[in-house]
C-alpha positions as CSV (number, residue, x, y, z in Angstrom):
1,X,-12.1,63.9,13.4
2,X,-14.4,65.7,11.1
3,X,-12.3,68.9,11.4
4,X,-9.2,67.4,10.5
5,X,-11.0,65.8,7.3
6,X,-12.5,69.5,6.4
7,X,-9.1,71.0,7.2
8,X,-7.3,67.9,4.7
9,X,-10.1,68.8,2.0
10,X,-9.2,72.3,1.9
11,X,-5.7,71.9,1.6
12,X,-5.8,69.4,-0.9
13,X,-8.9,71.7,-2.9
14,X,-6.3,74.2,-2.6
15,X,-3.0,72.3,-3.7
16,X,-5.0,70.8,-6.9
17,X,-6.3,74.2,-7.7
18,X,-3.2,75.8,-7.4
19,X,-1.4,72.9,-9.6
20,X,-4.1,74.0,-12.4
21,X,-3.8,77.4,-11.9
22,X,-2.2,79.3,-14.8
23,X,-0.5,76.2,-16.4
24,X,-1.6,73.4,-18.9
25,X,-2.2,70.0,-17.6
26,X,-2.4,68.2,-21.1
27,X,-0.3,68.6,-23.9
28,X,-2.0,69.1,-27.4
29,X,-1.5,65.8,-29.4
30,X,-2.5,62.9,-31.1
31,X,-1.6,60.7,-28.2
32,X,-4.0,59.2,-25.9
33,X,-5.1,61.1,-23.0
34,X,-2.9,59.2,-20.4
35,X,0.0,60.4,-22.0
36,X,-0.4,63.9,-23.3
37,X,-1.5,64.8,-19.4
38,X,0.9,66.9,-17.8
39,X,3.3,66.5,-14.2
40,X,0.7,69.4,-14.0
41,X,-2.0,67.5,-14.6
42,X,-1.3,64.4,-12.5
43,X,-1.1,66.5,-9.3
44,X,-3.9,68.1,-10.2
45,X,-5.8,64.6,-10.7
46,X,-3.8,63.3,-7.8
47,X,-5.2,65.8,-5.3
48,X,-9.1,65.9,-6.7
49,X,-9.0,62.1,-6.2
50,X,-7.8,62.2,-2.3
51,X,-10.3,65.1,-2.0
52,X,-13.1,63.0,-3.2
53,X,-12.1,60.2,-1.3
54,X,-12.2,62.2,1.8
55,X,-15.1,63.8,1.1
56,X,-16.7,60.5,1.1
57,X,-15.2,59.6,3.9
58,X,-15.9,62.7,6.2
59,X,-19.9,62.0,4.8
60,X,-20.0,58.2,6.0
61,X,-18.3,59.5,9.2
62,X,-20.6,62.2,9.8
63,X,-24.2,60.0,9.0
64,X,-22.6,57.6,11.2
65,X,-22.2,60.0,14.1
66,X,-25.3,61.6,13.5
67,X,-26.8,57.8,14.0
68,X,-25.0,57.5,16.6
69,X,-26.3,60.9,18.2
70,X,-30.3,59.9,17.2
71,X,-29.8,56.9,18.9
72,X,-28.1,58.3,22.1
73,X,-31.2,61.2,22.0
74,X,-33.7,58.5,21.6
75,X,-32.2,57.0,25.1
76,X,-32.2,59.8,27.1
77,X,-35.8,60.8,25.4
78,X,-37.2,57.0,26.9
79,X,-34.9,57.6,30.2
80,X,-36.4,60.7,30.7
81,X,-40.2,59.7,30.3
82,X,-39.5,56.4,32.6
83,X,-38.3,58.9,35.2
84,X,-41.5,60.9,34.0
85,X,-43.8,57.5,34.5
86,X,-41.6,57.3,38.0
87,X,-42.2,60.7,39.1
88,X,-45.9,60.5,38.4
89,X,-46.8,57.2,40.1
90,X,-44.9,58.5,43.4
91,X,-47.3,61.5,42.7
92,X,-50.2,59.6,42.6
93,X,-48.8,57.4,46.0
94,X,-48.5,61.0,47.5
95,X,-51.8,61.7,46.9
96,X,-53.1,58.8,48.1
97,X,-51.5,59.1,51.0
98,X,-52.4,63.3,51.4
99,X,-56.0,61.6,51.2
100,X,-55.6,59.0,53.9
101,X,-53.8,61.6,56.3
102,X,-56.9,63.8,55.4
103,X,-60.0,61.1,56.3
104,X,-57.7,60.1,59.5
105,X,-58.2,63.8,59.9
106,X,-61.8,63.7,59.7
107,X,-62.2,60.6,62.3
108,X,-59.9,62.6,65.0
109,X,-62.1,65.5,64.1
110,X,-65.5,63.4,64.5
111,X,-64.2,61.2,67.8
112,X,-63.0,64.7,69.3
113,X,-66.4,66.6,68.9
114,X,-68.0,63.3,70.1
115,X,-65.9,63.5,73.2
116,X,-66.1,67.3,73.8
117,X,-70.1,66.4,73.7
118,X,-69.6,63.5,76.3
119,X,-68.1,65.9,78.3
120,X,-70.2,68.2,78.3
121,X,-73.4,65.5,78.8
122,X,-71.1,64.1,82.1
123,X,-70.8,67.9,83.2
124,X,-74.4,68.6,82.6
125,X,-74.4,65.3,85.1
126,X,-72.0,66.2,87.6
127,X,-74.0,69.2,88.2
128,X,-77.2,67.2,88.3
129,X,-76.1,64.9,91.1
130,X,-74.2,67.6,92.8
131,X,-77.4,69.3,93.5
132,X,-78.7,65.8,94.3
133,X,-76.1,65.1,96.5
134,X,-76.9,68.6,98.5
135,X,-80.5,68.1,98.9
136,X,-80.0,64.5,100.0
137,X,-77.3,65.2,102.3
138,X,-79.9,68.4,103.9
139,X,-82.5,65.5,103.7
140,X,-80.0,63.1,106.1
141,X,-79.5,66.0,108.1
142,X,-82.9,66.4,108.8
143,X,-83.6,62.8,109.7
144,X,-80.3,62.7,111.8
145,X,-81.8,65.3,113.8
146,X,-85.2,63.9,114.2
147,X,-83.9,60.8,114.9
148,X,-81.7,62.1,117.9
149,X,-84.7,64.2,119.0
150,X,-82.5,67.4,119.0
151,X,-84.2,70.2,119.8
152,X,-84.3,72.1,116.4
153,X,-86.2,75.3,116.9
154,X,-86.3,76.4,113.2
155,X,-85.6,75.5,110.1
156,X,-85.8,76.4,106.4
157,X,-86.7,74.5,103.8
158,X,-86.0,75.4,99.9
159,X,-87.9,74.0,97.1
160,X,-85.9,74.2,93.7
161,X,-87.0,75.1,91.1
162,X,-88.5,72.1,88.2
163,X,-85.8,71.1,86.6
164,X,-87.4,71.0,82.9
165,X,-84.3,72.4,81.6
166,X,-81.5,70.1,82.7
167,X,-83.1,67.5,81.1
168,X,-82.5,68.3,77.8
């Protein structure tokens, strides 16, 4: 629309100029001014007044448009920072949750060593009874054979050492 209207105001610029242009648009006289102006003249007149009027108009047009467009820029402008405010808080949830992930971390981490050292303590135990379990059972086998009255003609017997260190 504004195109047309600067397109119309050049034409009709041009058409009133070109009515001026080299002739007289009054006559000389005593006569009032509405009637010594020229055929001339009136064009002349003619097209300054429709260039003025749409000069106006292609003004009220364009403040009105460029209204229009502030307003349209100052929607986007609050649409983009509520999608700003959006993006952020789902940050901040992410976060949160990065955090949560990472202490659920931590306990796994803390329950696993704890188990890995249970382990190790019911190893450490195994072994313990094991060797237990060997010197009882020679023990049995001893009083099995005494009790039968077998004739054992020797027989070893092996002291371990103290076992100081598989107590700690």
């Amino acid at each position: 629309m504004t195109t047309a209207l600067n397109v119309a105001l050049l034409l009709i610029s041009t058409i009133a100029t070109l009515a001026a242009f080299g002739g007289k648009t009054w006559r000389d006289g005593e006569q009032r001014l509405i009637e010594r102006i020229s055929p001339r003249g009136w064009i002349s007149l003619f097209c300054l007044t429709i260039a003025l009027v749409l000069g106006v108009t292609k003004e009220i047009l364009a403040a009105k448009q460029s209204s229009l467009d502030r307003k349209q820029d100052a929607l986007k402008a609050a649409d983009a920072k509520l999608q700003l405010t959006e993006t952020q808080s789902k940050l901040d949830l992410a976060k949160k949750d990065l955090e949560n992930l990472e202490l659920r971390a931590q306990l796994t981490q803390n329950r696993l060593d704890d188990a890995n050292t249970t382990l190790a303590d019911v190893c450490t135990s195994l072994s313990s009874t094991r060797t237990d379990l060997d010197q009882q059972s020679s023990a049995s086998m001893v009083t099995a054979l005494a009790s039968v009255r077998a004739n054992v003609s020797d027989m070893y017997f092996a002291i371990p050492p103290p076992r100081t260190a598989m107590m700690n």
